[in-house]
N, C-alpha and C positions, 0 to 999 in steps of 0.2 A: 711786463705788468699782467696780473690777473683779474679774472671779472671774479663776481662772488662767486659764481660754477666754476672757481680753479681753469676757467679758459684763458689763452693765452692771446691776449688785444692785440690787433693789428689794424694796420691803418691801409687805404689806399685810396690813390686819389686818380682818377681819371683827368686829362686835360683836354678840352672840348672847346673848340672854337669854328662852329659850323662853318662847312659843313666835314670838318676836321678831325679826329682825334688821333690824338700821340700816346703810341704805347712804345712799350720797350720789351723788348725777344730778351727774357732773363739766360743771363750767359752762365752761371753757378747757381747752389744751390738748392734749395726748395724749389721747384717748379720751372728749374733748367730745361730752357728749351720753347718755353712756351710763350706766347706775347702777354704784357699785362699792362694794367696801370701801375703807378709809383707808388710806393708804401714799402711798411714791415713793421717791426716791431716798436710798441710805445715804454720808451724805458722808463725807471720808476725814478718820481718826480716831475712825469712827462704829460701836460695834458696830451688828451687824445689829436687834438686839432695839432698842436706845438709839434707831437711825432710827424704826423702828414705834412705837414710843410720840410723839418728836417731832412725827410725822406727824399722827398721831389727835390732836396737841393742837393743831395748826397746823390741820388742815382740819374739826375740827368740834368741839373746845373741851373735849373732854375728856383727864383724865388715867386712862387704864388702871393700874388698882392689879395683876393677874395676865396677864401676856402666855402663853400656850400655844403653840407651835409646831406646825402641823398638816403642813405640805408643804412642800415645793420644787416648782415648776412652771417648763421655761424655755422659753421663747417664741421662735418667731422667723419670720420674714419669707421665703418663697420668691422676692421677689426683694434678699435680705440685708440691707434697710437698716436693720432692728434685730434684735437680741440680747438679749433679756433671763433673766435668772435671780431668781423673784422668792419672795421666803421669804412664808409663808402663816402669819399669827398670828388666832388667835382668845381673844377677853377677853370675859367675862363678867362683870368686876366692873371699874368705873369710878366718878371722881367727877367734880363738875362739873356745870356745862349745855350741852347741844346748842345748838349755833349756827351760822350759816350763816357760810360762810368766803369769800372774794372765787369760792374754786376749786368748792367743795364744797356741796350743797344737803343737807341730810340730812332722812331719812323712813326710821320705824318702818314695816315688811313682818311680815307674817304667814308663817313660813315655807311657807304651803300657797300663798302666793299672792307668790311671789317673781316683778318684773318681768322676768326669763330673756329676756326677747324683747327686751330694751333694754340689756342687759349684753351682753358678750363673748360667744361662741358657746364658749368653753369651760370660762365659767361654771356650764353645763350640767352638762359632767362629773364637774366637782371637789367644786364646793359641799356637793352632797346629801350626797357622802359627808361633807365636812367638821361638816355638820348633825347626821351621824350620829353624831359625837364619832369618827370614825378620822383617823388619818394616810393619808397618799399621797405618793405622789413623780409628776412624768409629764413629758411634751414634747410641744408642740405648734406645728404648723407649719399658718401661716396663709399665706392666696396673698398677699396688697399689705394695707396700711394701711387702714384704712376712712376714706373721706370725707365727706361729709354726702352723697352720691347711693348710693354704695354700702358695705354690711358685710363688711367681711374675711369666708372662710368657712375651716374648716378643712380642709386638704390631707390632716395625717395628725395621728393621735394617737397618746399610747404614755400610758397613765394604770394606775398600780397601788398598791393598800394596801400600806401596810409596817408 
């Protein structure tokens, strides 16, 4: 699905149950290698909320009973090769079992001791406040793609509570 800016929606949903959070070490694709929250792409005919839930039950086995809306973040690439706008969901109540998904490895975090050095570099930014129960909106422009030699770093940020 795209936004009016031809950017490509994305969903993710963080799972936070103090002083807890579950992320999953994505094992393929896009951002192999790093820890995140659940999410991906909102297909078309898909609300945004309807993907984030899909998602968390596709990549680690659970079904979110309360989705909360924390942010919009959009993302993109100094040398343009992605665009993204990705909706920021946080749930604290789910049912189900954790399980490992072909994509997604998932592991309970202490929020004092979140792996930050292995996620996104603008994981940094956003998270704590989301930890803190606020909202945010932001933009962030990273130089190239990270590879397995090198991590994207941040160019510019623009990050603020609403």
């Amino acid at each position: 699905m795209l936004n009016k800016n031809n950017k490509k929606i994305f969903t993710l949903c963080i799972i936070h149950q103090h002083p807890k959070v579950l992320l999953g070490m994505k094992k393929r694709g896009f951002g192999a290698g790093r820890w995140n929250g659940f999410g991906g792409k909102v297909k078309d005919g898909e609300s945004i909320k309807e993907a984030a839930k899909r998602e968390v039950v596709e990549e680690v086995g659970l079904k979110v009973k309360e989705l909360e809306k924390m942010g919009i973040i959009n993302f993109e690439f100094q040398d343009g090769s992605r665009a993204v706008e990705v909706h920021i969901f946080q749930s604290k109540d789910f049912e189900g079992q954790i399980v490992e998904s072909e994509e997604m490895k998932p592991e309970w975090f202490d929020v004092e001791k979140l792996p930050l050095k292995v996620m996104w570099p603008a994981d940094t930014h956003w998270l704590p406040i989301l930890l803190q129960g606020k909202k945010f909106k932001g933009k962030f422009l990273y130089d190239h793609p990270s590879t397995s030699e090198y991590s994207s770093q941040i160019i510019k940020k623009d990050l603020w509570e609403i």
